[in-house]
TIVO-896308 format. One line per field, with one value per residue: residue number from 1; residue in one letter; y, x, z of N, C-alpha, C in turn. Coordinates in pm, whole numbers, plus 32768, in hexadecimal, padded with zeros to 4 digits. Layout:
num = [NUM, ...] $
residu = [a, ...] $
ny = [Y, ...] $
nx = [X, ...] $
nz = [Z, ...] $
cay = [Y, ...] $
cax = [X, ...] $
caz = [Z, ...] $
cy = [Y, ...] $
cx = [X, ...] $
cz = [Z, ...] $
END
This chain:
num = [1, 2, 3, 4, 5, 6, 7, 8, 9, 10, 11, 12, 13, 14, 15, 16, 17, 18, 19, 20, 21, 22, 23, 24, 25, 26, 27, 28, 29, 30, 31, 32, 33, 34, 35, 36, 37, 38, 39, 40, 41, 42, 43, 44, 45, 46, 47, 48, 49, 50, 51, 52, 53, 54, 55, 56, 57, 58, 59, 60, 61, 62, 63, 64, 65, 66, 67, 68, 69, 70, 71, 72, 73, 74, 75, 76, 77, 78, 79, 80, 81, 82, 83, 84, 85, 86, 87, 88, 89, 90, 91, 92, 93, 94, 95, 96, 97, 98, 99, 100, 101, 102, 103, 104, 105, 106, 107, 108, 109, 110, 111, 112, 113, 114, 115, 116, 117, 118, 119, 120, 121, 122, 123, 124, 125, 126, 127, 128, 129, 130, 131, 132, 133, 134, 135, 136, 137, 138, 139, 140, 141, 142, 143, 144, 145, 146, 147, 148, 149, 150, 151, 152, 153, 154, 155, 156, 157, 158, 159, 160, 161, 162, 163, 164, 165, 166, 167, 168, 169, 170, 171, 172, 173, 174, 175, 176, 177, 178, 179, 180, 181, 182, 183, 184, 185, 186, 187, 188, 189, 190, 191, 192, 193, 194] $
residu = [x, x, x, x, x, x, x, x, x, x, x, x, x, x, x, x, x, x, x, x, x, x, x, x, x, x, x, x, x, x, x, x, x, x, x, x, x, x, x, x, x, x, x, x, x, x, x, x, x, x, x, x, x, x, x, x, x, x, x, x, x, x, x, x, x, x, x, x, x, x, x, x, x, x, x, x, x, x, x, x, x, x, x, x, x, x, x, x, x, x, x, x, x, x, x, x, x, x, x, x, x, x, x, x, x, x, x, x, x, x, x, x, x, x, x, x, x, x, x, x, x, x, x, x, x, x, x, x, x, x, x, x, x, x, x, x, x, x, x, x, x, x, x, x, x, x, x, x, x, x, x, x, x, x, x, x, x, x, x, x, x, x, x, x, x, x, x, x, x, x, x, x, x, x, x, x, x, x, x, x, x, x, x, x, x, x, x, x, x, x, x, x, x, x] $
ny = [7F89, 8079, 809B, 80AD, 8199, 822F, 81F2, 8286, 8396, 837B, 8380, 8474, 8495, 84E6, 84D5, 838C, 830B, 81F4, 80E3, 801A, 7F36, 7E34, 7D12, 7BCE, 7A7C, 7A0C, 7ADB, 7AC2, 7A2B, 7917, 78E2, 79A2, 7938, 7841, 7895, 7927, 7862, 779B, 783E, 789E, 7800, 76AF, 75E6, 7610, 75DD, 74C9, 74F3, 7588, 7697, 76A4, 764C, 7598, 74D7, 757F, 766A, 75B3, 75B3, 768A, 76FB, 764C, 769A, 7795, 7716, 769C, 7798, 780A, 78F3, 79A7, 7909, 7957, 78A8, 78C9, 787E, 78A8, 78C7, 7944, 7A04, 7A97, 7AE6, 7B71, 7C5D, 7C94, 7CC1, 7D31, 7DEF, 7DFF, 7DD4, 7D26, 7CAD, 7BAA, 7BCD, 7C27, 7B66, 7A94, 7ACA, 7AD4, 799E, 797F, 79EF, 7970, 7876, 78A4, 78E8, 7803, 7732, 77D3, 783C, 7796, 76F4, 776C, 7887, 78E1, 7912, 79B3, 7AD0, 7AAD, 7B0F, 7BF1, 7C9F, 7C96, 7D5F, 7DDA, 7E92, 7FD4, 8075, 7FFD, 7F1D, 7DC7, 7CF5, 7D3D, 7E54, 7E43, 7DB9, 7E5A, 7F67, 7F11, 7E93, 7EE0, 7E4F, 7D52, 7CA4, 7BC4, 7B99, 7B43, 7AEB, 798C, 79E7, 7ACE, 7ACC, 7A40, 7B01, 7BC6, 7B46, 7AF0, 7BC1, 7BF5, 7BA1, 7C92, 7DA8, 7EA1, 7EC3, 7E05, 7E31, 7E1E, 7ECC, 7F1A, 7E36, 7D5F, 7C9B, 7BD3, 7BD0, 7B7D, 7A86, 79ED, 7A20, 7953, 7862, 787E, 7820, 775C, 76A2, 76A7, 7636, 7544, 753B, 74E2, 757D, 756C, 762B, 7705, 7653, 75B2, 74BE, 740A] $
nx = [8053, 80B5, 819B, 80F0, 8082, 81BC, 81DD, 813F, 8159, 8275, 81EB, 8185, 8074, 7F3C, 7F08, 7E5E, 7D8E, 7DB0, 7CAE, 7C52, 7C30, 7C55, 7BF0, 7B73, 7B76, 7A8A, 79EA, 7A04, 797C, 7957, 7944, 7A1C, 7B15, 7B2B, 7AFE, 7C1E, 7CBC, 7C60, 7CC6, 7DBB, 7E57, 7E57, 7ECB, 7EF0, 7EC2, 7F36, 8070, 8194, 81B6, 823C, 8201, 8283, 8211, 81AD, 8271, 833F, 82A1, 82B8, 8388, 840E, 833C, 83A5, 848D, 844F, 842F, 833C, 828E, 8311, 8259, 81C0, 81B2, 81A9, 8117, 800B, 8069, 8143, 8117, 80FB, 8183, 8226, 8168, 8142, 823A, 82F9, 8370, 82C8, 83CE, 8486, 8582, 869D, 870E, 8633, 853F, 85F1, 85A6, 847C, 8468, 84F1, 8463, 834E, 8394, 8396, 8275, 8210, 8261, 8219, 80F7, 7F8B, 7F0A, 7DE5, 7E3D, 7EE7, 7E4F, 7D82, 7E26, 7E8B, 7D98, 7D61, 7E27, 7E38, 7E3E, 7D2F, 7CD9, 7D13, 7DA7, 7D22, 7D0F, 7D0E, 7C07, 7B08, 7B01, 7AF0, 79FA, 794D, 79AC, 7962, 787D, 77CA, 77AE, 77CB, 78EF, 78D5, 77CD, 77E4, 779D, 77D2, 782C, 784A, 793F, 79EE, 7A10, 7A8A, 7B59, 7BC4, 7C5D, 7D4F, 7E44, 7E9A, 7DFA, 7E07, 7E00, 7D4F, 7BEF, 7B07, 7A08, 7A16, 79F3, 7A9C, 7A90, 7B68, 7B4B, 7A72, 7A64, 7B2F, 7AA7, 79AC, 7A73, 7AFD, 7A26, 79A6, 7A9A, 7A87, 7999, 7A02, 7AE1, 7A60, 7A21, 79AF, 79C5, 7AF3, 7BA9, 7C21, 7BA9, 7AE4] $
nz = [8000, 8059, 7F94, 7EAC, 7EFA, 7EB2, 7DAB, 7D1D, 7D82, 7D09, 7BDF, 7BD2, 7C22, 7CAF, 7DDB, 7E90, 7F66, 8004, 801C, 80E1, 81D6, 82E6, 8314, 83F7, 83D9, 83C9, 838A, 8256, 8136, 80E3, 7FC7, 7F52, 7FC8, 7F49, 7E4D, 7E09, 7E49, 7D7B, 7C8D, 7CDB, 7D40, 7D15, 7DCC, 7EB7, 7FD3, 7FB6, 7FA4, 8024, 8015, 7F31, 7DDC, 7D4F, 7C45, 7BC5, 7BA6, 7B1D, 7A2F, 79C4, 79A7, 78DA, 77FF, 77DB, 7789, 7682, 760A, 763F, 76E0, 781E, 7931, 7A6D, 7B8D, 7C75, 7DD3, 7EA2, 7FC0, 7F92, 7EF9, 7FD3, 807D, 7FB1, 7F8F, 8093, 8129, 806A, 7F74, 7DF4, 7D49, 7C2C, 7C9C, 7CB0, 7DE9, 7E31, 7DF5, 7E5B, 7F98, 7F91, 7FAB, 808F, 812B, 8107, 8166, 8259, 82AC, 8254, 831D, 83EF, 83F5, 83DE, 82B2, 828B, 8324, 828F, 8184, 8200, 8211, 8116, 80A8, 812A, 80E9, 7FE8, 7E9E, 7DEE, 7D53, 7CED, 7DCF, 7E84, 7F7B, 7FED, 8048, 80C4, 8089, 7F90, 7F67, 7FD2, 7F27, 7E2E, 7E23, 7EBB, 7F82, 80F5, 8137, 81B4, 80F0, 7FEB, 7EAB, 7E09, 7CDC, 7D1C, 7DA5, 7CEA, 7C08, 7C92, 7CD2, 7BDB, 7B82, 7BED, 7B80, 7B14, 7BB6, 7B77, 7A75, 7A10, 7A59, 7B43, 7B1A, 7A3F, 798B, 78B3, 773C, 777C, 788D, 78D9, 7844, 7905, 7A0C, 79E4, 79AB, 7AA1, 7B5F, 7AE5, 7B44, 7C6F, 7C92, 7C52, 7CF1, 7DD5, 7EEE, 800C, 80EC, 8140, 81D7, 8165, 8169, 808A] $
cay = [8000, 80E3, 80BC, 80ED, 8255, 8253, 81E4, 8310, 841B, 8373, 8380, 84F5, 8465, 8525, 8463, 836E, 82D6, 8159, 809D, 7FA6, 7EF5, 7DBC, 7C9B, 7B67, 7A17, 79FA, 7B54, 7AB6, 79F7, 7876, 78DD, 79DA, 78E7, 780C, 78E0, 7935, 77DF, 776C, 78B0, 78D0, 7780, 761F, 757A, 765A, 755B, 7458, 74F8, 75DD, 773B, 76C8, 760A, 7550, 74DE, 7610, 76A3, 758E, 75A3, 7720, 7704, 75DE, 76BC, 77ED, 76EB, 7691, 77EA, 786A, 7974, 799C, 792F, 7965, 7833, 78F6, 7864, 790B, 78DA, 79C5, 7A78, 7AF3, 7AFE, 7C0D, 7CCC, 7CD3, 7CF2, 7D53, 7E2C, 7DCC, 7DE9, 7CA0, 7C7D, 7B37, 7BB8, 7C38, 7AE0, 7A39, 7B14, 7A8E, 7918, 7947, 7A08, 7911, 77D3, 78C8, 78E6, 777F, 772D, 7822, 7859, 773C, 7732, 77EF, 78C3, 792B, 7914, 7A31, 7B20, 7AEC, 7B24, 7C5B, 7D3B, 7CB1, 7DEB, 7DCC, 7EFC, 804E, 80AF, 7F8A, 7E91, 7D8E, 7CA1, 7D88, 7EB8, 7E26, 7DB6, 7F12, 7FC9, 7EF0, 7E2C, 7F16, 7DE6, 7D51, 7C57, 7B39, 7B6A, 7B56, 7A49, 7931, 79FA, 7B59, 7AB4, 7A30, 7B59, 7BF0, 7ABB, 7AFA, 7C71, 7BB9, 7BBF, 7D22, 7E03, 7F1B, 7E98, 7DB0, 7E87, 7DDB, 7F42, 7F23, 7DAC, 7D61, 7C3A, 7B67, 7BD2, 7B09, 7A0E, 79DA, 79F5, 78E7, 77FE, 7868, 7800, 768C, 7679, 76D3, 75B6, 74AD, 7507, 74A7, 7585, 75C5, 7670, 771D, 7612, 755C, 7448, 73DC] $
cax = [8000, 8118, 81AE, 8080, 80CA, 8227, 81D2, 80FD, 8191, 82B7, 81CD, 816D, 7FEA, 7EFC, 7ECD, 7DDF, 7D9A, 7D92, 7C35, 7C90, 7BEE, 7C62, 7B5C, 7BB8, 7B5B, 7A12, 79A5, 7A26, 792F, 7981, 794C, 7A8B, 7B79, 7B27, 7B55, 7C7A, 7CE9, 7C52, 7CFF, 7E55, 7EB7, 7E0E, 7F06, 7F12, 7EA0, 7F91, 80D9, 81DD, 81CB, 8251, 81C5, 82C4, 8211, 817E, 830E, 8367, 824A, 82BD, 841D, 83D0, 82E4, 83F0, 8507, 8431, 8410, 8305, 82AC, 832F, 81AF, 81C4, 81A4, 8195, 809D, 7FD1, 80B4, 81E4, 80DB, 80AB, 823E, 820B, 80F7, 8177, 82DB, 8363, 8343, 82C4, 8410, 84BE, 8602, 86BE, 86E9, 8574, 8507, 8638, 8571, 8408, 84A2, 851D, 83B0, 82DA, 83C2, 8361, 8219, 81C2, 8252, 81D7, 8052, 7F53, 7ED5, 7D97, 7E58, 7F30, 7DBE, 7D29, 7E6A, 7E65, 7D05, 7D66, 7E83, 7E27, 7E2F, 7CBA, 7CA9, 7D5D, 7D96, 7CA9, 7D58, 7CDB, 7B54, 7AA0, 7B26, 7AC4, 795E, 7907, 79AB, 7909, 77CA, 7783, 7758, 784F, 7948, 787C, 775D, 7823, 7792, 786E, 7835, 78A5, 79D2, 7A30, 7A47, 7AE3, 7BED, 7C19, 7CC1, 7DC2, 7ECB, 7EBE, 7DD1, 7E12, 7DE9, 7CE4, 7BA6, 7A90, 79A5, 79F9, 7A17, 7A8C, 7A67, 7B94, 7B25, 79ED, 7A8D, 7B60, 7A62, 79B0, 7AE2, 7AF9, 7992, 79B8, 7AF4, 7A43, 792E, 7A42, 7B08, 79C0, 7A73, 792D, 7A14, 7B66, 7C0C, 7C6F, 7B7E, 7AB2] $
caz = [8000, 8012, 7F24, 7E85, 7EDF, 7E6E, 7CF9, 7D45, 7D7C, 7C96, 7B88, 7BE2, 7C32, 7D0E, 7E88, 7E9D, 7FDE, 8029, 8045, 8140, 826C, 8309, 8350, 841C, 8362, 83D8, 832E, 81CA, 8108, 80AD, 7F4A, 7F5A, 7FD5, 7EDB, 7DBF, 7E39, 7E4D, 7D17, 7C46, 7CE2, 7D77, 7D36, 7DFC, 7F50, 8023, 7F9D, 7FAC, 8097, 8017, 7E9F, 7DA1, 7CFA, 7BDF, 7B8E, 7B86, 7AA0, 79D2, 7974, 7963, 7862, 77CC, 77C5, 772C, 7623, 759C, 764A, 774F, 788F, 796D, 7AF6, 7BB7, 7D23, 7E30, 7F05, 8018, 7F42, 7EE1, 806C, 8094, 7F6F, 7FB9, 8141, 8158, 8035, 7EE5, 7DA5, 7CDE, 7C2A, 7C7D, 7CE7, 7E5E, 7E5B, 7DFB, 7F0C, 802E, 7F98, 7FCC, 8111, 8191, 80E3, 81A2, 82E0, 82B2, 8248, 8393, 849A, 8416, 8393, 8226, 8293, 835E, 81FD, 8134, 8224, 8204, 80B4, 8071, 8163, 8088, 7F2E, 7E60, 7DAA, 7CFB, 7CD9, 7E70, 7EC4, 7FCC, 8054, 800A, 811E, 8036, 7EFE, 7F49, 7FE8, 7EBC, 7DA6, 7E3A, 7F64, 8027, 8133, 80C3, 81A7, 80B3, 7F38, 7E73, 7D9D, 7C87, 7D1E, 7DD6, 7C79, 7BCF, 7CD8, 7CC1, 7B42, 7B81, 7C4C, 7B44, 7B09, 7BB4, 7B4A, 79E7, 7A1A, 7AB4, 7B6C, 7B09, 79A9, 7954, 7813, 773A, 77B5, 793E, 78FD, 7840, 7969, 7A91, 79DD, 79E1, 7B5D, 7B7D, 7AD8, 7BBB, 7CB7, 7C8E, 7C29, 7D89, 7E28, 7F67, 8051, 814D, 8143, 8224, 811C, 8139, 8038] $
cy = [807D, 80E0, 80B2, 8195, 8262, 8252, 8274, 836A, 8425, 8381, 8449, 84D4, 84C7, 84B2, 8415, 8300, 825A, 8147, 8037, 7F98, 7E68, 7D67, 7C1E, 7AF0, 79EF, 7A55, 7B55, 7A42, 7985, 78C1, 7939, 7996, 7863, 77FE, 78FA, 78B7, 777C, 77D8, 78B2, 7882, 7717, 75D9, 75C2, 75FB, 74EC, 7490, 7561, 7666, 7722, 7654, 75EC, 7512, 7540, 7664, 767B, 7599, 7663, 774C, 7692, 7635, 7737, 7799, 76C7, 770E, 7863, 78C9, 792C, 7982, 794E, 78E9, 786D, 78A7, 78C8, 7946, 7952, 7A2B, 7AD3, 7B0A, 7B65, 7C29, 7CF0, 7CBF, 7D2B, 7DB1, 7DE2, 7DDA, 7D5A, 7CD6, 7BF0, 7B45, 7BEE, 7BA1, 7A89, 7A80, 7ACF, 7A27, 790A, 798D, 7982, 788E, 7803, 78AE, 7867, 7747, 7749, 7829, 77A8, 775D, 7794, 7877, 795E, 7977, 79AD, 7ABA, 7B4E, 7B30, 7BD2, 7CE2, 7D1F, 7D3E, 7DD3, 7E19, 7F7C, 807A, 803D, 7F39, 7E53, 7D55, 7D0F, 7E24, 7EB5, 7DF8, 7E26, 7F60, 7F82, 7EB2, 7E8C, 7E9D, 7DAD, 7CE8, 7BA8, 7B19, 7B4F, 7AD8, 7A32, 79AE, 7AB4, 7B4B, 7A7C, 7A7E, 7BC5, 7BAC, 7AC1, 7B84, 7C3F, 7BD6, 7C40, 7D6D, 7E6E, 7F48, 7E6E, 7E07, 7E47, 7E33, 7F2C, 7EB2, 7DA3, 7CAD, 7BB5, 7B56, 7B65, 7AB2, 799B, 79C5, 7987, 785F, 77D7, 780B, 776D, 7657, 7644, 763B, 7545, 747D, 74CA, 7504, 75B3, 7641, 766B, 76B0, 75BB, 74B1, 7462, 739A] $
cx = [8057, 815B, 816A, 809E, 8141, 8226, 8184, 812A, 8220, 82AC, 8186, 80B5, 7F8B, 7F13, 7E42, 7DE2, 7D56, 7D0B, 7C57, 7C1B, 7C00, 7BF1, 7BA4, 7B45, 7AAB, 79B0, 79D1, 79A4, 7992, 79D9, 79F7, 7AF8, 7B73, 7B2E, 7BBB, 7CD6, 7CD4, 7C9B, 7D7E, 7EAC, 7E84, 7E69, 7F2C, 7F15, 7F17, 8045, 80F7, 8204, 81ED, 821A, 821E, 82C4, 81F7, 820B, 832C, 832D, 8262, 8324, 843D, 83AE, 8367, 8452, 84EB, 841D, 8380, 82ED, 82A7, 82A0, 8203, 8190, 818B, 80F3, 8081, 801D, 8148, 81A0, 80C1, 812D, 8237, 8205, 812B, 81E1, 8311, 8339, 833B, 8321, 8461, 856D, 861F, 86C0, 865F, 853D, 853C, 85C7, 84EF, 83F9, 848C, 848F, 8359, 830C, 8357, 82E8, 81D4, 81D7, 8218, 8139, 801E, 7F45, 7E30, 7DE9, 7EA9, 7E9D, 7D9D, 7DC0, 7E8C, 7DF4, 7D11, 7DB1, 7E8E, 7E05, 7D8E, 7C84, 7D3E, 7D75, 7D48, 7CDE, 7CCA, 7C43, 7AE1, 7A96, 7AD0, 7A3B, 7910, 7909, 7963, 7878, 7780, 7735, 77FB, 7885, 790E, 7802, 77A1, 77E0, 7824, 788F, 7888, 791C, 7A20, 7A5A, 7AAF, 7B6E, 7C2E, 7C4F, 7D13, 7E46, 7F03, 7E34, 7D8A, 7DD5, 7D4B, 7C66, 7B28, 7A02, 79E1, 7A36, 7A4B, 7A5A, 7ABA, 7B81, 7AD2, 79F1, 7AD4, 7B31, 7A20, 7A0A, 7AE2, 7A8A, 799B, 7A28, 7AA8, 79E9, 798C, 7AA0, 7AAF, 7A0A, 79DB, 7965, 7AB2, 7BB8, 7C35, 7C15, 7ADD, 79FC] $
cz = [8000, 7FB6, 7EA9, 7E30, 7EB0, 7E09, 7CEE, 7CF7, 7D25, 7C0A, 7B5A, 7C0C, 7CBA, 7D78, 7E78, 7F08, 7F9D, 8038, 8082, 81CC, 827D, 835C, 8381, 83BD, 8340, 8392, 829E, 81AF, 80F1, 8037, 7F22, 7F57, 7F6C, 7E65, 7DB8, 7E06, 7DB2, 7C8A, 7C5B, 7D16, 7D91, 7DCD, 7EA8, 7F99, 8031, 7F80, 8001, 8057, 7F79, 7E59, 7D2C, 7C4A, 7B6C, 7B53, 7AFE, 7A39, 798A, 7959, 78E6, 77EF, 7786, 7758, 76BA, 75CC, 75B9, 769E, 77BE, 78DE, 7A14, 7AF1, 7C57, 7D51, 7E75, 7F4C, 800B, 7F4E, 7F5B, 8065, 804E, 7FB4, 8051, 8164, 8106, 7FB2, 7E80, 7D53, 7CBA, 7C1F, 7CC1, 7DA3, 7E7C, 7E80, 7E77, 7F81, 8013, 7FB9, 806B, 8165, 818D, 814A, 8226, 82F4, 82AF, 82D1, 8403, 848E, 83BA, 82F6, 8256, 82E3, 82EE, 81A4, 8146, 81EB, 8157, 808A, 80BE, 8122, 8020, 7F04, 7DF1, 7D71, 7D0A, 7D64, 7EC7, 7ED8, 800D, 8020, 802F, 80B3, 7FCC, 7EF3, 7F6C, 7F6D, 7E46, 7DA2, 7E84, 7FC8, 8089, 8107, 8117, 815B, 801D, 7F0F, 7E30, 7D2D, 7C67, 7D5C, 7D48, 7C44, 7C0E, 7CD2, 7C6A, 7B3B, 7BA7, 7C23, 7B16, 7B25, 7B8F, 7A97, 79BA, 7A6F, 7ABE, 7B3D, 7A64, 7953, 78C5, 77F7, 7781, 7831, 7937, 78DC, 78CC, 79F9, 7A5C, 79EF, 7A5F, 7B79, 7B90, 7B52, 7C3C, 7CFF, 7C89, 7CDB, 7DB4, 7EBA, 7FB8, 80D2, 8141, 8161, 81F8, 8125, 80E0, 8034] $
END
């Protein structure tokens, strides 16, 4: 979130204050964590902060010729978003490593789930689920249906880019996807069971 403001005021940008409010797990909807989960990391549940095949399956993908994809889990994805800046270099990434080991250790997987679901960036200034169903549903983030935690899920990869208020066509291609996911996890509750 700050550096938020630093791209800011680096970019010469007027101020625009944060939309933020932190909710503990109980004030998130199922459907949230599930999009979530079905959008940015099938395999949470089943592995320790990295997802191995997911790695190989994009450095494969890179050696054949084609683009570089991300492979990050959730769990990096909180090491980001809460310790460190979004810039790639090799010791950026070393520091995301050694958070994400931390983190898989010291909190549960819901424990990661809620914090993510807490400083995801979900719009332009808009942290956080509780943020993002006030600013786009006007409802609170324990009421979102599947279908508004999906689309919320499909901004994930860019934001800023991607805008839940002015969908385009690949957004909705994409919250559908979430959707089927969604149904194929079968997840009735965050906690990873089934």
């Amino acid at each position: 979130m700050m550096y938020r403001h630093f791209q800011d005021l680096l970019d010469n940008h007027a101020y625009h204050s944060n939309h933020y409010t932190w909710v503990t797990a109980r004030q998130i909807s199922p459907n949230a964590y599930a999009a979530v989960i079905a959008a940015e990391d099938q395999n949470f549940f089943n592995h320790f902060g990295f997802d191995m095949y997911s790695i190989k399956s994009s450095i494969d993908n890179y050696m054949d010729g084609g683009r570089l994809r991300g492979a990050s889990t959730i769990s990096q994805q909180v090491a980001k978003n809460l310790f460190l800046i979004p810039s790639k270099s090799f010791l950026r990434k070393g520091m995301e490593v050694w958070f994400t080991v931390l983190i898989e250790l010291m909190w549960s997987k819901d424990r990661i789930l809620t914090v993510y679901l807490n400083i995801a960036e979900f719009g332009d200034h808009v942290y956080g689920i509780e943020a993002a169903s006030q600013h786009f549903f006007g409802i609170s983030a324990n009421r979102i249906s599947s279908s508004q935690a999906a689309i919320l899920a499909a901004t994930l990869p860019n934001p800023i880019k991607l805008k839940t208020s002015r969908p385009s066509n690949y957004l909705f291609k994409r919250q559908h996807w979430i959707l089927r996911q969604m149904k194929n996890l079968g997840y009735q509750r965050y906690s990873g069971k089934k």
